[in-house]
ROTISE-74575 format. One line per 8 residues: number of its first residue (from 1); for each residue x, y, z of N, C-alpha, C. Coordinates in Angstrom, 3 decimals, always signed. Example, Ala and Ser with C-alpha at 12.3 -4.5 7.8 and 13.67 -1.06 7.14 Angstrom:
# ROTISE-74575
1> +13.190/-5.690/+7.800/+12.300/-4.500/+7.800/+13.200/-3.300/+7.800 ~ +12.850/-2.250/+7.080/+13.670/-1.060/+7.140/+12.900/+0.030/+7.870
***
This chain:
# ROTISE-74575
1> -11.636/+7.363/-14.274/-10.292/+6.839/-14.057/-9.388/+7.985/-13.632 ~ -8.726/+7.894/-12.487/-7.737/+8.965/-11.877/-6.051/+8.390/-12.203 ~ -5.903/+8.097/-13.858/-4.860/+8.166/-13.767/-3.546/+8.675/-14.932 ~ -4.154/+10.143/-14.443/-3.220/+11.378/-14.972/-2.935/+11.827/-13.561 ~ -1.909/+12.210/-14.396/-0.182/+12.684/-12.791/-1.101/+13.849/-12.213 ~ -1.761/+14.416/-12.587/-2.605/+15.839/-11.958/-3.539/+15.448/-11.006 ~ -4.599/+14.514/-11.364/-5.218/+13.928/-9.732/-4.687/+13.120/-8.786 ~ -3.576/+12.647/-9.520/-2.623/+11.312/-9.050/-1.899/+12.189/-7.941
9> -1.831/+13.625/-7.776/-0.760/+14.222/-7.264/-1.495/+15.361/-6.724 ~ -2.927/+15.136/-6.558/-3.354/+16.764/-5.866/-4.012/+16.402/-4.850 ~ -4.516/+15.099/-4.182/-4.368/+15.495/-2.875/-3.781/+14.247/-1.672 ~ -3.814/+14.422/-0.688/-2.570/+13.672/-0.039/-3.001/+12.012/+0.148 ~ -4.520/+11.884/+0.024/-4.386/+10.412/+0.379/-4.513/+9.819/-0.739 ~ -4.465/+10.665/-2.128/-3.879/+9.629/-2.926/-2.526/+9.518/-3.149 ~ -1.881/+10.603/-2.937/-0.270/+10.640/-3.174/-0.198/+9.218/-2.161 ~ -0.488/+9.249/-0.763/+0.291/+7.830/-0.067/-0.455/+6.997/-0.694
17> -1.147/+6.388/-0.833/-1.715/+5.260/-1.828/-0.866/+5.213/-2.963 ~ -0.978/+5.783/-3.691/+0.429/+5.416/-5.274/+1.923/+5.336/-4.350 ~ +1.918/+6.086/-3.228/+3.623/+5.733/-2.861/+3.456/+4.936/-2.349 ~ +2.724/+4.048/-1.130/+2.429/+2.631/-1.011/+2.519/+1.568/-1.951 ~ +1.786/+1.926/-2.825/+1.752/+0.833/-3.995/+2.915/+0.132/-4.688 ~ +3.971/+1.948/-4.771/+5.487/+1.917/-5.797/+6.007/+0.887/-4.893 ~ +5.907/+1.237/-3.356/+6.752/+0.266/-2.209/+6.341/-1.145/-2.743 ~ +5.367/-1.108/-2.930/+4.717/-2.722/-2.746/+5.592/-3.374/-4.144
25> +5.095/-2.691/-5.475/+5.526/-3.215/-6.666/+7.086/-3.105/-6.658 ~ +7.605/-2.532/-6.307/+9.286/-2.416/-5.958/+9.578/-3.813/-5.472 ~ +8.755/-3.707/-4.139/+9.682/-5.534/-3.137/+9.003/-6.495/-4.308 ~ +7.625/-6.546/-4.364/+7.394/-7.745/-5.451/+8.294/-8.133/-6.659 ~ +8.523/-6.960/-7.278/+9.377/-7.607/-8.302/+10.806/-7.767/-8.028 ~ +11.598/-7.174/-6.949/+12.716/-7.989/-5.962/+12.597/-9.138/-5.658 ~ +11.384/-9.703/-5.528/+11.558/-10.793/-5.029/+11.259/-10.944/-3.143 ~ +10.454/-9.851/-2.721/+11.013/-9.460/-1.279/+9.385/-9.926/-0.966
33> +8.515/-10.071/-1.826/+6.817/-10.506/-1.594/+6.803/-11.630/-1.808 ~ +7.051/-12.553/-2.097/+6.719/-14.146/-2.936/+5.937/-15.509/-2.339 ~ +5.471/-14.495/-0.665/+4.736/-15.655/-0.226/+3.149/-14.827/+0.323 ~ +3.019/-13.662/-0.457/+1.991/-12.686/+0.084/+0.934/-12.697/-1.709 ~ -0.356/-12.686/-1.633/-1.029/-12.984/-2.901/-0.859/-11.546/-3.835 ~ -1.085/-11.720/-4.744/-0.395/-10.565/-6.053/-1.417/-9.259/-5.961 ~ -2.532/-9.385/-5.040/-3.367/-7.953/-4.496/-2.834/-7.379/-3.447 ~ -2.249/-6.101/-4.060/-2.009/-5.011/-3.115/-2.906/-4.677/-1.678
41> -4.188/-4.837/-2.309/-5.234/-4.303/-1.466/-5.374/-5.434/+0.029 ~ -5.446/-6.576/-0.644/-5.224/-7.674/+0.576/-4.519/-7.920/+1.357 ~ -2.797/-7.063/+1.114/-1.932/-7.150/+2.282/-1.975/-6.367/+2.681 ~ -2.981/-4.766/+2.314/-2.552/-3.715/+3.411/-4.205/-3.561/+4.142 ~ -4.815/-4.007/+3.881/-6.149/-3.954/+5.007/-5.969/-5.346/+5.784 ~ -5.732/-6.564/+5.521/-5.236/-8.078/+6.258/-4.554/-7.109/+7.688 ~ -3.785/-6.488/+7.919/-2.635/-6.172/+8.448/-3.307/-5.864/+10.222 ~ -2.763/-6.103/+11.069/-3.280/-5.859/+13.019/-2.794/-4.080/+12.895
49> -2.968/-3.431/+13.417/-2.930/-2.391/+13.652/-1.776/-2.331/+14.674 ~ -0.376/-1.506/+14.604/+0.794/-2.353/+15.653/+0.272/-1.324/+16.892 ~ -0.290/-0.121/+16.571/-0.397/+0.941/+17.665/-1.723/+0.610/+18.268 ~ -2.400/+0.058/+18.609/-3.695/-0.262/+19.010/-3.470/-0.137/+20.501 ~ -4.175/+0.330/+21.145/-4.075/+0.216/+22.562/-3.967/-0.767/+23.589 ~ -3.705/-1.250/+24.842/-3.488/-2.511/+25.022/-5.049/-2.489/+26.233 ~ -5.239/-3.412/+26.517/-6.361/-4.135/+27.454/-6.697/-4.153/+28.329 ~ -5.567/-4.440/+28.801/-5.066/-5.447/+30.229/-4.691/-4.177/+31.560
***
């Protein structure tokens, strides 16, 4: 289990993962999530990629 502030905070892709998360649990309990399901994990991999290259 990684959750003491010392691994929580030593290297960078977990720091954005816990600051992602604070974002997420912040709007949820605002009230700013209420039509998205209560897993974190499912709204941020679900998501299109906005920078993706185009096709055409």
């Amino acid at each position: 289990m990684d959750a003491s502030r010392a691994r929580r905070t030593r290297d960078p892709a977990r720091r954005a993962w816990y600051a992602r998360y604070r974002q997420w649990r912040f709007a949820r309990h605002y009230g700013f999530l209420e039509r998205l399901p209560p897993d974190p994990a499912s709204t941020l991999t679900s998501r299109a990629r906005p920078c993706s290259p185009s096709t055409s």
